[in-house]
C-alpha positions as CSV (number, residue, x, y, z in Angstrom):
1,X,-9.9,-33.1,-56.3
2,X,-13.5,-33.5,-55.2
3,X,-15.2,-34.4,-51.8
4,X,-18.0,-36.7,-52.9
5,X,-20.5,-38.7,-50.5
6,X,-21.2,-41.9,-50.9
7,X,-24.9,-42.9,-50.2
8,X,-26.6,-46.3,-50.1
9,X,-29.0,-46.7,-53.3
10,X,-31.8,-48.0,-53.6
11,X,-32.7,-51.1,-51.6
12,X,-36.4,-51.8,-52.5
13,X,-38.9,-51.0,-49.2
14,X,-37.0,-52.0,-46.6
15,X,-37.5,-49.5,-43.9
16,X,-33.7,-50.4,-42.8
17,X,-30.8,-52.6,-43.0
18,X,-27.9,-53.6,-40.5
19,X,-24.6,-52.9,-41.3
20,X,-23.1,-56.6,-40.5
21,X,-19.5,-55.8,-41.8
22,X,-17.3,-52.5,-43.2
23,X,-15.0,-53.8,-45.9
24,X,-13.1,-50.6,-46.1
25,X,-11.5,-47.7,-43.8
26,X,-10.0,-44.0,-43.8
27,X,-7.5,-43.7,-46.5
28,X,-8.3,-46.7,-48.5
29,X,-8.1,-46.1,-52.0
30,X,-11.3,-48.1,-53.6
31,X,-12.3,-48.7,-57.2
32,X,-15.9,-48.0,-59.0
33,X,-18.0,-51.3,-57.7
34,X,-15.5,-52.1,-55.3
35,X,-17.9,-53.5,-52.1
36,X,-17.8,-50.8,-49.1
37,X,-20.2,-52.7,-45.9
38,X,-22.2,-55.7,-46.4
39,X,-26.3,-55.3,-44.6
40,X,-28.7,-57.3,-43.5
41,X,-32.4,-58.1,-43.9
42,X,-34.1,-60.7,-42.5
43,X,-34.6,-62.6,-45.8
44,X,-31.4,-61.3,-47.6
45,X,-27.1,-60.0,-47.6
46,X,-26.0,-57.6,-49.6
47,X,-22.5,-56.0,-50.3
48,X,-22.7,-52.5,-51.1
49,X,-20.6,-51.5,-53.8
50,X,-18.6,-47.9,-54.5
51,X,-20.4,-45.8,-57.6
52,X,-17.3,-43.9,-57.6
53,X,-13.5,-44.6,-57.6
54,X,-11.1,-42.3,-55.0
55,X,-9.7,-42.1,-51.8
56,X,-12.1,-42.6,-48.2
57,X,-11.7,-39.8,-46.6
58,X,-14.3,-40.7,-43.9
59,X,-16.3,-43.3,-42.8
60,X,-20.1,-42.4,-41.8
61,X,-21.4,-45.6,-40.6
62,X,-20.1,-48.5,-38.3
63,X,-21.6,-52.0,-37.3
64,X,-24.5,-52.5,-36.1
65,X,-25.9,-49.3,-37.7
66,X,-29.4,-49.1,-39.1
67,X,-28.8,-47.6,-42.7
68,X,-31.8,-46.9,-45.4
69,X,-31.6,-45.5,-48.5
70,X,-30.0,-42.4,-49.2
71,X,-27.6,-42.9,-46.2
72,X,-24.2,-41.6,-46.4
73,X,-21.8,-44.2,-46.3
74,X,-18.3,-42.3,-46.3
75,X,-17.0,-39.0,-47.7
76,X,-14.7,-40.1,-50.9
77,X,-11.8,-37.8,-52.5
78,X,-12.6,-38.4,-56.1
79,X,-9.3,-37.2,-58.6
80,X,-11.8,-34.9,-61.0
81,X,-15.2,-34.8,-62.0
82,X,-14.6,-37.7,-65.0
83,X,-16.1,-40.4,-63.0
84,X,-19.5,-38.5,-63.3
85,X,-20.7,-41.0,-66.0
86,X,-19.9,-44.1,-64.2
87,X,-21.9,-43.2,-60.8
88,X,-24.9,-43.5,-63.1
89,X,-24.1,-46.6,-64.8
90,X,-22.9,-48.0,-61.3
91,X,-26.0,-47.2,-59.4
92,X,-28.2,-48.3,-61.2
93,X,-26.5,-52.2,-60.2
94,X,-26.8,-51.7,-56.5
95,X,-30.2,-50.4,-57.2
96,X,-31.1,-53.9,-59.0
97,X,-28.9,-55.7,-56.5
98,X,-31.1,-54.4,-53.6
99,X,-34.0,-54.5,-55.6
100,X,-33.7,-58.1,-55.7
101,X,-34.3,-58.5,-52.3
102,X,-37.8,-57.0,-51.8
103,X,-40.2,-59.8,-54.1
104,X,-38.6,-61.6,-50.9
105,X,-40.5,-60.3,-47.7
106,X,-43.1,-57.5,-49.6
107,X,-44.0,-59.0,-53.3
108,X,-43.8,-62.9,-52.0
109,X,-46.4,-62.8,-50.0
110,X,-48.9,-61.9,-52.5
111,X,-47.4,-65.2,-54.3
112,X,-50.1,-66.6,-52.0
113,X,-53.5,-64.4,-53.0
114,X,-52.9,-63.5,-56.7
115,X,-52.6,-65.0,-60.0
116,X,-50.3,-62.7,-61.7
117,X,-47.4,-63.6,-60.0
118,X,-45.0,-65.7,-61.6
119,X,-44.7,-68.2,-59.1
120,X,-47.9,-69.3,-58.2
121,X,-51.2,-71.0,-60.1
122,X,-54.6,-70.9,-58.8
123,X,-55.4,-72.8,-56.0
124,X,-58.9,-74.2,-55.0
125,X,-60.3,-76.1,-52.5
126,X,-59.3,-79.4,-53.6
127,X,-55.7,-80.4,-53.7
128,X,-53.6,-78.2,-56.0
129,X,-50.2,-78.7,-57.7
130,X,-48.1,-75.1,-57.6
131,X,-44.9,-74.5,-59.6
132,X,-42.7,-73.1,-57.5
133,X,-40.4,-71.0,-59.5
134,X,-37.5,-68.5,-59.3
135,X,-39.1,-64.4,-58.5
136,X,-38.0,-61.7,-59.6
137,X,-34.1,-61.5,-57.9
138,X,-33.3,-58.2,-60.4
139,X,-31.3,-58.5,-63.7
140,X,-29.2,-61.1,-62.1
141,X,-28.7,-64.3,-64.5
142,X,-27.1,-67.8,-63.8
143,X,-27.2,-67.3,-59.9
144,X,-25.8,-69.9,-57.7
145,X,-28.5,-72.6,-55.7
146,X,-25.6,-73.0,-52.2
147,X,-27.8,-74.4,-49.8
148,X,-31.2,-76.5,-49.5
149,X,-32.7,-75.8,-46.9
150,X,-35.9,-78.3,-47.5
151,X,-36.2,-81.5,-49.4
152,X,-39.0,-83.7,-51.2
153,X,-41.9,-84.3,-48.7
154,X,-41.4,-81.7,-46.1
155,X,-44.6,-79.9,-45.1
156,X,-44.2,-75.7,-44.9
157,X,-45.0,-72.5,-44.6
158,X,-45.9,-69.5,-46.9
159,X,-42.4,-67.7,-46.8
160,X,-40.4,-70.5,-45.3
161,X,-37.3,-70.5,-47.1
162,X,-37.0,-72.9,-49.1
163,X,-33.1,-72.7,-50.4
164,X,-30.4,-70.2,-50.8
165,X,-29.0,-68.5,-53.9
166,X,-26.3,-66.0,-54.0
167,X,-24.4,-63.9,-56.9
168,X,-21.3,-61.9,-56.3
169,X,-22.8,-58.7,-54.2
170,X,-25.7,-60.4,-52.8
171,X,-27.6,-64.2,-51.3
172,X,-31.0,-64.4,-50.8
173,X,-33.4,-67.0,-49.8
174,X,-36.2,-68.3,-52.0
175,X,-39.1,-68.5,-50.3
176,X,-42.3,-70.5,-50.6
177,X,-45.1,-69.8,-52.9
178,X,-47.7,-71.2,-50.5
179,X,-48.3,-73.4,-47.7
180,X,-48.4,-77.5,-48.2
181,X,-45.9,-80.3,-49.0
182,X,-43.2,-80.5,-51.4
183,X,-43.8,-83.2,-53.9
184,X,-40.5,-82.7,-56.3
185,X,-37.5,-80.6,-56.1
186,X,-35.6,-80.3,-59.2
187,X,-32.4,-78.3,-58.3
188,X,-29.2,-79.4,-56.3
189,X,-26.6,-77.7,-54.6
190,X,-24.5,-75.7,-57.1
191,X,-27.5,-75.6,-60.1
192,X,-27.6,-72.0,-62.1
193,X,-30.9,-70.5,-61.9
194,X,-32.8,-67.4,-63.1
195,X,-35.8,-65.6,-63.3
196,X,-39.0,-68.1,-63.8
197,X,-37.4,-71.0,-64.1
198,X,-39.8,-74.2,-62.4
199,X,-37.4,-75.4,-59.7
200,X,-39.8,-77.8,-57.6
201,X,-43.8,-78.6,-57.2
202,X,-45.8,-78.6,-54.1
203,X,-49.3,-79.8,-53.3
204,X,-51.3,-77.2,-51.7
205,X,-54.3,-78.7,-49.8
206,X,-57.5,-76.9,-48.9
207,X,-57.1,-73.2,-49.5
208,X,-59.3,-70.7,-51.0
209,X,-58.0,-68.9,-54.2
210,X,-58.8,-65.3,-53.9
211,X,-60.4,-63.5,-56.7
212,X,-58.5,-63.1,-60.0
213,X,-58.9,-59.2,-60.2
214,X,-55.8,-57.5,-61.0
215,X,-56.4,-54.8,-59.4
216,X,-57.0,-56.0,-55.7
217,X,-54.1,-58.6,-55.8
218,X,-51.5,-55.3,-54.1
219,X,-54.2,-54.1,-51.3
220,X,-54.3,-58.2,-49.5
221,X,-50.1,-58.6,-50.2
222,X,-49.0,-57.4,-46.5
223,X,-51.8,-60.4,-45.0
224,X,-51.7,-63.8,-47.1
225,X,-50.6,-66.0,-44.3
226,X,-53.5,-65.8,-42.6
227,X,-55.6,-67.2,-45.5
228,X,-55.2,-70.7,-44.2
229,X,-55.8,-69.8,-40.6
230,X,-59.4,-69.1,-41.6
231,X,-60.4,-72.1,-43.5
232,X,-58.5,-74.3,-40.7
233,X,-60.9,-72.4,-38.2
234,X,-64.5,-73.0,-40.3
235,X,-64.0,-76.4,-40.9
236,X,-62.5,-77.4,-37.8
237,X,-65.9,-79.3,-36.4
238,X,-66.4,-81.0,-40.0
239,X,-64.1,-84.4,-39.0
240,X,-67.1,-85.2,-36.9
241,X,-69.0,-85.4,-39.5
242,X,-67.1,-88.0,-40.7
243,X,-67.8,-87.2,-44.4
244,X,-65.6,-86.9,-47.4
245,X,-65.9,-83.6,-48.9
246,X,-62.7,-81.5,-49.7
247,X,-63.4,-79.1,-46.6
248,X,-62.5,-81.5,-44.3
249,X,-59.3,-82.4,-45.4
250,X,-58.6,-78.8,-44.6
251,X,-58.4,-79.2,-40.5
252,X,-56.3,-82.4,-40.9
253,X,-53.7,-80.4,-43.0
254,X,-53.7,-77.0,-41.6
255,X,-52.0,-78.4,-38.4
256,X,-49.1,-79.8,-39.2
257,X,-48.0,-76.8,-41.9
258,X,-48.2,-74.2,-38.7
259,X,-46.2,-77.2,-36.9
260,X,-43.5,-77.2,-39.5
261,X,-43.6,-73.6,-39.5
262,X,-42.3,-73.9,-35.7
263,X,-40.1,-76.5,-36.3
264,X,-37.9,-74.9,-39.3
265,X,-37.7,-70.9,-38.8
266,X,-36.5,-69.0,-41.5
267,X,-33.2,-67.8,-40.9
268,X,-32.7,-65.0,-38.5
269,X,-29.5,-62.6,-39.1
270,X,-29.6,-60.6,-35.4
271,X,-28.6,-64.3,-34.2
272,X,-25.7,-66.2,-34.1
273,X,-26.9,-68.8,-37.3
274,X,-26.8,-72.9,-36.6
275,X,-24.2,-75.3,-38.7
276,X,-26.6,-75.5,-41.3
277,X,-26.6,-72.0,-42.1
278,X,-22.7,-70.6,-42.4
279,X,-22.8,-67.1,-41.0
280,X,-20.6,-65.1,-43.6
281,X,-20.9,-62.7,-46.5
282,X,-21.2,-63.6,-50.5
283,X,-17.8,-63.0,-51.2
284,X,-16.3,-64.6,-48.3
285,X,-18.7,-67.0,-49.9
286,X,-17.4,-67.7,-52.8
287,X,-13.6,-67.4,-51.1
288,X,-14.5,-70.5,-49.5
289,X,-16.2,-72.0,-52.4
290,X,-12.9,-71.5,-54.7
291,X,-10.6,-72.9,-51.9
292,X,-13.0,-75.7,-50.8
293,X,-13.4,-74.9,-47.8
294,X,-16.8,-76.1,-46.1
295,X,-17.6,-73.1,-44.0
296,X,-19.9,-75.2,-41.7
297,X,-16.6,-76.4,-40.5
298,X,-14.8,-72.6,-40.0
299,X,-15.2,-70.7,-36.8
300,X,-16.3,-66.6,-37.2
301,X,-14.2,-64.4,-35.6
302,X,-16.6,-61.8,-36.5
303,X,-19.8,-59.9,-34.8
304,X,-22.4,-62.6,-33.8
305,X,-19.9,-65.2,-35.3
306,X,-19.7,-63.9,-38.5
307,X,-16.9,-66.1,-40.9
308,X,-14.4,-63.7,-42.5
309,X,-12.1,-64.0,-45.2
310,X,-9.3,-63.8,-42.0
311,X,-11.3,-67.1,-40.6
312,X,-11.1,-69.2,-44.2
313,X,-7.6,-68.4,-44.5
314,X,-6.6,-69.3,-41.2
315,X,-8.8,-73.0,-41.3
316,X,-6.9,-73.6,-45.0
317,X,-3.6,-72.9,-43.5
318,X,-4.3,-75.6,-40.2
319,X,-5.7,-78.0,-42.8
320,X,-2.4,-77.8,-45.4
321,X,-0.1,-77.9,-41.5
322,X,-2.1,-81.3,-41.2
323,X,-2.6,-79.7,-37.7
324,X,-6.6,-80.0,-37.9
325,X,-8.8,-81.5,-40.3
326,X,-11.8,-81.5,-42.2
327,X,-14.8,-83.5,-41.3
328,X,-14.3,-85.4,-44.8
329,X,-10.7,-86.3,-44.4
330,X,-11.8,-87.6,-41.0
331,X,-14.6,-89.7,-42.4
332,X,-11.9,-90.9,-44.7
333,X,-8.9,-91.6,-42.6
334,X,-10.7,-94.5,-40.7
335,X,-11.5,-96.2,-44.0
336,X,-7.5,-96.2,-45.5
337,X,-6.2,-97.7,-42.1
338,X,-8.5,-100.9,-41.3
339,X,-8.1,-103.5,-44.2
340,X,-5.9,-102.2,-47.1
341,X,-3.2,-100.9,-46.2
342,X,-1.4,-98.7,-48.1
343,X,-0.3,-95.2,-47.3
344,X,-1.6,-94.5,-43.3
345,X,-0.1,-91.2,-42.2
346,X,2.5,-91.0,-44.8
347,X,3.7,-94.8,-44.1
348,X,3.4,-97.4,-46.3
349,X,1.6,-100.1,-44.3
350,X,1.1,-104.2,-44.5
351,X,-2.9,-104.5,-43.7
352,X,-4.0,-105.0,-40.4
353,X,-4.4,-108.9,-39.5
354,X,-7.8,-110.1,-39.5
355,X,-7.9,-113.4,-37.0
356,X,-10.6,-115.3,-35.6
357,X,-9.7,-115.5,-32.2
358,X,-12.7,-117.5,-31.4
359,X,-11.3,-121.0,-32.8
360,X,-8.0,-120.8,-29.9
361,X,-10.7,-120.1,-27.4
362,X,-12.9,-118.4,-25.7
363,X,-13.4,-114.7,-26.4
364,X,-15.6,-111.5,-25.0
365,X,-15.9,-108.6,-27.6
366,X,-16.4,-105.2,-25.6
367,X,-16.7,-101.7,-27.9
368,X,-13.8,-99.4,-26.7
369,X,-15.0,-96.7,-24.9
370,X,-16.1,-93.2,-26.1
371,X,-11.9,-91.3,-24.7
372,X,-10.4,-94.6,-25.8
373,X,-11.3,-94.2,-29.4
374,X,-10.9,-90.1,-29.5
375,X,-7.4,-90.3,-27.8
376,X,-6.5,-93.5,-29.7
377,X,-6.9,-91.5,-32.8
378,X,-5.1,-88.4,-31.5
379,X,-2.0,-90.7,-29.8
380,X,-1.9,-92.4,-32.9
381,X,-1.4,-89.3,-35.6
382,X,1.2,-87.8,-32.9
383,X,3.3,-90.7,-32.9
384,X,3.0,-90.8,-36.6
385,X,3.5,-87.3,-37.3
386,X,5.8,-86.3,-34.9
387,X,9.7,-87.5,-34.4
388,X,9.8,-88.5,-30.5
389,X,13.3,-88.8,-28.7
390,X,13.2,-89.3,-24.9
391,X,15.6,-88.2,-22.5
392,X,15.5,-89.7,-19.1
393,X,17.0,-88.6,-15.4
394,X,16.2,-88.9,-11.9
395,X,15.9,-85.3,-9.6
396,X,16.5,-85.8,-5.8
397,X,12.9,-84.9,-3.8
398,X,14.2,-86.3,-0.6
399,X,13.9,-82.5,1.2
400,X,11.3,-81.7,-0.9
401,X,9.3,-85.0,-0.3
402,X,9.7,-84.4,3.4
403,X,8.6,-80.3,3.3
404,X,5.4,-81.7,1.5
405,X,4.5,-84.1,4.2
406,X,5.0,-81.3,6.7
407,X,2.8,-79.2,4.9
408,X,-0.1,-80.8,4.8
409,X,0.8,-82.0,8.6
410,X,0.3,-78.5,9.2
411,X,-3.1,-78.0,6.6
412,X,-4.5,-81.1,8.9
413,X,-4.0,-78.6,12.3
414,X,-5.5,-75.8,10.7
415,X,-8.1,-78.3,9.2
416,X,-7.7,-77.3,5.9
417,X,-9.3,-79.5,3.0
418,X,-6.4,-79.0,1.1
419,X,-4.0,-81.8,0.4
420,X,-0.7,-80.5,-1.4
421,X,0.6,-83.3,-4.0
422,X,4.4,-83.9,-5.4
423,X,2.9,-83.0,-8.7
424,X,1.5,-79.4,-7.5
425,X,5.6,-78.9,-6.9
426,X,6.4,-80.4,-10.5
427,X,4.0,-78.2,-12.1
428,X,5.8,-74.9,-10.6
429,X,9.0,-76.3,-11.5
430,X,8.4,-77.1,-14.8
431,X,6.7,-73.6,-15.3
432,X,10.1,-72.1,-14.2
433,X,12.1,-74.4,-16.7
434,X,9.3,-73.6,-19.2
435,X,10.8,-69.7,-18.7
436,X,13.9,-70.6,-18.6
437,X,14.0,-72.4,-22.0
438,X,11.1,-71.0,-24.3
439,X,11.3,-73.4,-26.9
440,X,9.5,-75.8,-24.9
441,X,6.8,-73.6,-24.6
442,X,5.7,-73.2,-28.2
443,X,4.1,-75.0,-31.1
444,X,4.8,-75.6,-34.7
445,X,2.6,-73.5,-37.4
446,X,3.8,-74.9,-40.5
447,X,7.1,-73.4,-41.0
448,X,6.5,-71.0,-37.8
449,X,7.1,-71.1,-34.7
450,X,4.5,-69.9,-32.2
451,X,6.3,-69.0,-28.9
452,X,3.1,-68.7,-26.0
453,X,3.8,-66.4,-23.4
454,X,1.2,-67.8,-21.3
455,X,1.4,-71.1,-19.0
456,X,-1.1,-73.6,-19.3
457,X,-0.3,-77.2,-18.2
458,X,-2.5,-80.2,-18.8
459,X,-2.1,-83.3,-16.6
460,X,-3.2,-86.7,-17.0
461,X,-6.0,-87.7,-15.2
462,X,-7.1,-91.5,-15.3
463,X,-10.5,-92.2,-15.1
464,X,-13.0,-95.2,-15.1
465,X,-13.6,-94.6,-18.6
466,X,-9.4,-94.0,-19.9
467,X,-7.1,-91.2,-19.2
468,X,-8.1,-87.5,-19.7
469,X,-6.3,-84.3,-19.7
470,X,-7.5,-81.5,-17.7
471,X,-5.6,-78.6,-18.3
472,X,-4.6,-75.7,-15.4
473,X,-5.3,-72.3,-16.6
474,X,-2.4,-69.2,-15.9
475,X,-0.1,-71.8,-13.4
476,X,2.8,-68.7,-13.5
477,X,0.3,-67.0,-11.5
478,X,-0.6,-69.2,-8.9
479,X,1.1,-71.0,-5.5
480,X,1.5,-74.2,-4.4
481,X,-1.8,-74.3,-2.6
482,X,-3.8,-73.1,-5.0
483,X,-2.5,-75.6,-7.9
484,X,-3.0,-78.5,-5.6
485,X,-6.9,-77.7,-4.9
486,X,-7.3,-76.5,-8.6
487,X,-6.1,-79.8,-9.9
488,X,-8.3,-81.7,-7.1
489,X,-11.5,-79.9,-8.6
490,X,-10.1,-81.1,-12.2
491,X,-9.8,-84.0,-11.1
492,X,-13.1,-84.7,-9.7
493,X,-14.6,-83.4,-12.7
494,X,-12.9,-85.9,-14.8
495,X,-13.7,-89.2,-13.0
496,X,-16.8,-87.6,-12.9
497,X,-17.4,-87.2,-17.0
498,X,-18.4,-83.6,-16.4
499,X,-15.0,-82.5,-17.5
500,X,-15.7,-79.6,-20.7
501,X,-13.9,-79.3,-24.0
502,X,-12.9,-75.7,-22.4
503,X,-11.4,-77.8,-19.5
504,X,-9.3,-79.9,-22.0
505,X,-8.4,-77.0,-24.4
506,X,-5.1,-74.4,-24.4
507,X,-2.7,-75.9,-22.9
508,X,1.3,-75.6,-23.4
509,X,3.5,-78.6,-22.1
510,X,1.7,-82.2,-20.6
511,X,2.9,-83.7,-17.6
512,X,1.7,-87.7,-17.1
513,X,2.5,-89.2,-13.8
514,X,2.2,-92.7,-12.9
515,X,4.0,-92.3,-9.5
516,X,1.1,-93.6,-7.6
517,X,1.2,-97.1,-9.5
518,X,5.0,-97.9,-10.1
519,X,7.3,-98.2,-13.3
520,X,10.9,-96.5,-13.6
521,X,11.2,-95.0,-17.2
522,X,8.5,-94.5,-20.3
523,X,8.2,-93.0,-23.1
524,X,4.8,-90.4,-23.0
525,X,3.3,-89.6,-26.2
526,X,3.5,-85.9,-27.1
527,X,-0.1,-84.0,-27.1
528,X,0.1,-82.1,-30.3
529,X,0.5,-79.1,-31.2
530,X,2.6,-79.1,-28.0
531,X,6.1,-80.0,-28.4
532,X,6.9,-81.9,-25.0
533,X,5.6,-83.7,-22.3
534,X,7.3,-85.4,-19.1
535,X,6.2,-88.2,-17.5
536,X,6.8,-89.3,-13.7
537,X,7.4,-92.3,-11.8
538,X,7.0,-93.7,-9.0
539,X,10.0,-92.4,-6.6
540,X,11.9,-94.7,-4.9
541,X,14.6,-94.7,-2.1
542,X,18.3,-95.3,-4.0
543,X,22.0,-95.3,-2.6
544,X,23.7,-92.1,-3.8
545,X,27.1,-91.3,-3.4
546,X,28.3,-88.1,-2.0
547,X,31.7,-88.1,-2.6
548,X,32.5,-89.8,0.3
549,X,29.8,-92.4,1.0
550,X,26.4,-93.4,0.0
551,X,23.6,-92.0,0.8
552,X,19.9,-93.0,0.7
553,X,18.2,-90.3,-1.2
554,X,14.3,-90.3,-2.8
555,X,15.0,-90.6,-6.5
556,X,12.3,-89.2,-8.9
557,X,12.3,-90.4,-12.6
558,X,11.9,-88.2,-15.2
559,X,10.9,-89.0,-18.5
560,X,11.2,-86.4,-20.8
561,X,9.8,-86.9,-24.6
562,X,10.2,-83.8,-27.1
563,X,9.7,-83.3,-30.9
564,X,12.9,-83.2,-32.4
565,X,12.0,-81.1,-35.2
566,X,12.2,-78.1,-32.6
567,X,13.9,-79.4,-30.0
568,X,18.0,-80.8,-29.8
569,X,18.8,-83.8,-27.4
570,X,21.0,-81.3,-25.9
571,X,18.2,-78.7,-25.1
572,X,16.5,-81.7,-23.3
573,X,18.9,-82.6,-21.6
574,X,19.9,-79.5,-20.1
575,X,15.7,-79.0,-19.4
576,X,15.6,-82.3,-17.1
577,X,18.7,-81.4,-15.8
578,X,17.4,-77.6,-14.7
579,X,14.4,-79.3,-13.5
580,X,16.3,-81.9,-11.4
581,X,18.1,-79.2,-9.5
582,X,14.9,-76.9,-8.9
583,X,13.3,-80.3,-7.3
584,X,16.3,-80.9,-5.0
585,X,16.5,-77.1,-4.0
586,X,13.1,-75.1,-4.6
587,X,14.7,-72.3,-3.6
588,X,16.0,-72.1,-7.2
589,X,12.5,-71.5,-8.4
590,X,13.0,-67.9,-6.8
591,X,16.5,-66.9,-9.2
């Protein structure tokens, strides 16, 4: 056995690197090329890859370390000295996988000032047409074009990037040759590319081709953006002139390419990346890629928002539970339901009738409003998807009702803005019947069942615009008062429309009261993925019999609805009945 380090090869002249993720940990057993941490450049990813095959005995680095080369990775317990032959022959690939990166922030720029290069032709002062072709990524071949990231007629930037390719260690951005507009782009997403090949022209307007010595074209490399800077500046007075000459097309043009170099940054990896870059690795990559998954869509759980292979497996396992989708099956869905037909939500449907209601009379067409056509979508895959059965009862209130008027009787005296609410007591009392039966407080995960040990209720909140759930945060943890001002605030917020998706989000079992307007019994839609809700009506004074006489008591009705797949009719029951009593007594709440 034999303690070997592990050191990062050669990654072309970049002073450093970040490491963005560790794929491995002490007392992993890896395999010769098998990726260790994946860096960072500004321009570039790479996965680092073992030269050597063995046990990790210790790691050296973590994230957010600035590695270079010759950095010690890990110490690694190699089984004998046999594996001596492949470190060389497996260096020398993460030396051209690294390798690759450099033409991309050092050897680009010089795309700009010399003639040598691959990529570039000789530009003059009059309009130029430039190949722009594929640099020198290393000995990769066939890689991958994943995204665009400009199209025909944009105006940019030496070094803007100009699309993404990627291999199986590394993805890299291809840059621009020069600055000026785009005039043809002949590769799409998913096109195999290599070295030299002419993937696009681009006019290049007004700048000065440097001299065609070899032997300069290294020394100006660092400083060819600021080549068009300087014709820009000595022509700048020549459009009052008025005249025609090539110069003073230069002024014109020079303007809007530092504009568009404003407008559309390069991508920057010490910052979270937008939806049009997917912040993730190559081989979490091509995960997605081979499950196809659109990783715009996937939210990274990693550093910064990184996507890992965690993340993809998690958003393919809600999409197969039906319990999210993508943006394409939602762009979809909309189409199937309207005029066909056909299969809607796994029920074969007649088409929807189409009737002119303008020959029986007269008619006013008004667009449904922005909640009505989000929650008209949501309410109509839950009562699709999910098996309701409601189970109805009324709970005496008539001490409780009469302790809440004294209450706030007593909040007016102290002048107190807080105004308790029958629902503030409904929402501790279903939190203690939440406890008391657990499966009402969980959510289906395909075959799983997710039991949440928290207590979040939402409650329905009608505003101008259509009903709204605001959810309460932690309600286990908070009295009576306390509910009843949180839920004003909510409220407020709602009628208001300046109610956030972090308002709405998280919560556990619904409650929907209609109290306040009237009504005896209905049936409230489950809010999936929760498995309940209860809805309230409007209480009303009722003859009850005691045993010995009737007595007027203040009935409240409760509706409870429930998804039969997790819930019995028995279970239900016995919840509205536990619930009942706490309302008549709430000194139950305390057993």
């Amino acid at each position: 056995m034999a303690l070997v380090e592990i050191k990062v090869p050669d990654i072309g002249d970049f002073d450093s690197v970040g490491v963005i993720e560790v794929l491995v940990k002490a007392g992993d057993t890896i395999k010769v090329e098998q990726s260790l941490v994946t860096v960072e450049s500004d321009k570039a990813s790479m996965e680092i890859p073992s030269s050597q095959a063995g046990v990790v005995k210790e790691l050296k680095v973590a994230l957010g370390d600035q590695i270079r080369e010759g950095s010690v990775l890990l110490l690694l317990e190699t089984a004998d000295s046999a594996t001596a032959p492949k470190e060389e022959a497996a260096s020398a690939q993460p030396a051209e996988v690294s390798t690759a990166k450099a033409p991309e922030t050092k050897a680009e720029p010089a795309v700009a000032t010399s003639v040598n290069d691959p990529v570039a032709t000789t530009v003059t002062a009059a309009d130029t047409t430039v190949d722009i072709r594929i640099p020198n990524i290393g000995d990769f071949q066939d890689v991958a074009v994943i995204e665009l990231l400009a199209k025909v007629g944009d105006t940019v930037a030496v070094e803007q990037s100009l699309f993404t390719v990627e291999s199986d260690k590394a993805s890299m951005e291809i840059p621009s040759p020069a600055a000026g507009t785009i005039v043809a782009l002949t590769v799409q997403l998913g096109d195999k590319v290599n070295v030299g090949d002419v993937v696009g022209q681009m006019a290049v307007q007004g700048a000065a081709a440097p001299s065609p010595s070899p032997s300069p074209a290294p020394a100006p490399a660092p400083a060819p953006a600021p080549a068009p800077a300087p014709a820009a500046q000595n022509t700048a007075p020549a459009p009052a002139a008025a005249a025609p000459a090539a110069p003073v097309a230069v002024a014109p043009v020079a303007a809007p390419v530092a504009v568009a170099a404003a407008a559309v940054p390069a991508h920057n990896p010490s910052v979270t990346p937008s939806a049009q870059l997917p912040h993730a690795s190559p081989s979490v990559r091509k995960f997605a890629r081979e499950l196809g998954v659109p990783l715009a869509e996937v939210k990274g759980s990693g550093q910064k928002g990184r996507i890992t292979q965690e993340d993809v497996m998690a958003f393919t396992k809600s999409v197969m539970a039906g319990a999210m989708q993508t943006a394409a099956q939602a762009a979809a869905a909309p189409k199937a339901a309207p005029g066909a037909g056909g299969n809607v939500g796994g029920l074969e449907v007649l088409a929807w009738p189409k009737v002119d209601f303008a020959k029986f009379g007269a008619v006013e067409r008004k667009e449904l409003s922005r909640i009505k056509k989000i929650s008209g979508a949501n309410l109509h895959r839950n009562w699709v998807m999910i098996p309701h059965v409601t189970n109805n009862d009324l709970a005496d209130i008539t001490e409780l009702e009469a302790f809440r008027v004294q209450t706030n009787a007593e909040n007016a005296k102290a002048k107190s803005d807080v105004k308790v609410t029958m629902l503030a007591f409904v929402i501790k009392a279903v939190v203690a019947a939440l406890k008391k039966f657990p499966e009402f407080n969980a959510s289906l995960d395909g075959d799983t069942l997710v039991y949440k040990q928290y207590y979040h209720i939402g409650f329905a909140a009608d505003t101008p615009n259509g009903l709204v759930v605001p959810v309460l945060k932690n309600a286990d943890q908070k009295g009576i008062l306390q509910i009843s001002q949180e839920m004003g605030e909510l409220a407020k917020k709602a009628r208001d429309g300046k109610l956030g998706a972090a308002d709405m989000q998280g919560g556990c079992f619904s409650i929907s009261s209609l109290g306040g307007i009237g009504g005896t019994h209905f049936t409230p839609i489950i809010n999936a993925p929760e498995v309940a809700i209860l809805g309230l009506s409007k209480s009303a004074m009722q003859p009850v019999w005691d045993g010995k006489g009737f007595q007027p008591r203040l009935m409240l009705p409760l509706s409870l609805s429930y998804d039969h797949r997790v819930i019995d009719g028995a279970a239900a029951a016995r919840f509205n009945a536990y619930l009942g009593a706490v309302l008549a007594d709430y000194r139950r709440i305390l057993l």
